[in-house]
C-alpha angles and dihedrals in degrees: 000000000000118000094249081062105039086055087047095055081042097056083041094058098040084062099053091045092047084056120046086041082056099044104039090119094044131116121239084258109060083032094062087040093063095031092057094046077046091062093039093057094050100043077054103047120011107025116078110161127059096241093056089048091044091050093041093057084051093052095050085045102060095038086051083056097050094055094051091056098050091052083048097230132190119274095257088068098028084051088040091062093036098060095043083050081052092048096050089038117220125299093229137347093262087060084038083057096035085056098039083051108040079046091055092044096051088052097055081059099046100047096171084068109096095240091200084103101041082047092051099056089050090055084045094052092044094056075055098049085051092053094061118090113290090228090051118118095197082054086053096046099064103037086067101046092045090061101049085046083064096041086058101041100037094235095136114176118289089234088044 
């Protein structure tokens, strides 16, 4: 990582942290709001390549997502944030796991939601999980925790 980069990630992650230390009371509408100035200014000022600007926009995203979860919206925000996160794609398989959770979760509690889609991305994280090296802890780790995550939400494989 060259020294222009690592400054850069440094700047980045200042924000984020900036901000979420600055908005904790707030509600998921002044939040987005911010979150997404927030990603205005960066793209602007800090963030050169495609890449960087691709990754930041996941980022927002799933952090966009998160919060939507924690305030516990409605589905037309909550699905709002998870299809802009589909469309980006993940910025790596644990975020893939931390959506397809936090999804399966919102929809345990929402149980008028039709959960085929929220089960679907936990099959499809799962197909990720098994790609990843056998010996891999990382692999382990959420395995386990993906299955649990079934055992509590009732989102058993679709196969299974």
């Amino acid at each position: 990582m060259s020294k222009a980069s690592g400054r850069q990630s440094l700047q980045v992650a200042r924000a984020f942290d900036q901000l979420i230390a600055a908005t904790s009371d707030n509600s998921f509408e002044v939040l987005e709001g911010k979150y997404k100035a927030l990603e205005r200014h960066l793209l602007r000022s800090v963030i050169e390549t495609d890449f960087e600007r691709k990754e930041l926009r996941r980022r927002i995203a799933e952090r966009l997502f998160t919060e939507a979860f924690a305030h516990d919206c409605p589905w037309p925000i909550l699905g709002r944030t998870l299809r802009r996160i589909q469309r980006l794609g993940y910025s790596n398989v644990e975020r893939r796991y931390h959506v397809a959770c936090l999804y399966a979760m919102w929809c345990a509690r929402h149980r008028e939601h039709d959960p085929r889609q929220a089960r679907r991305l936990l099959d499809e994280t799962e197909q990720h999980l098994l790609r990843l090296p056998r010996s891999s802890r990382l692999r382990q780790g959420l395995l386990e925790a993906l299955t649990e995550k079934r055992r509590e939400t009732g989102l058993q494989p679709l196969d299974g």
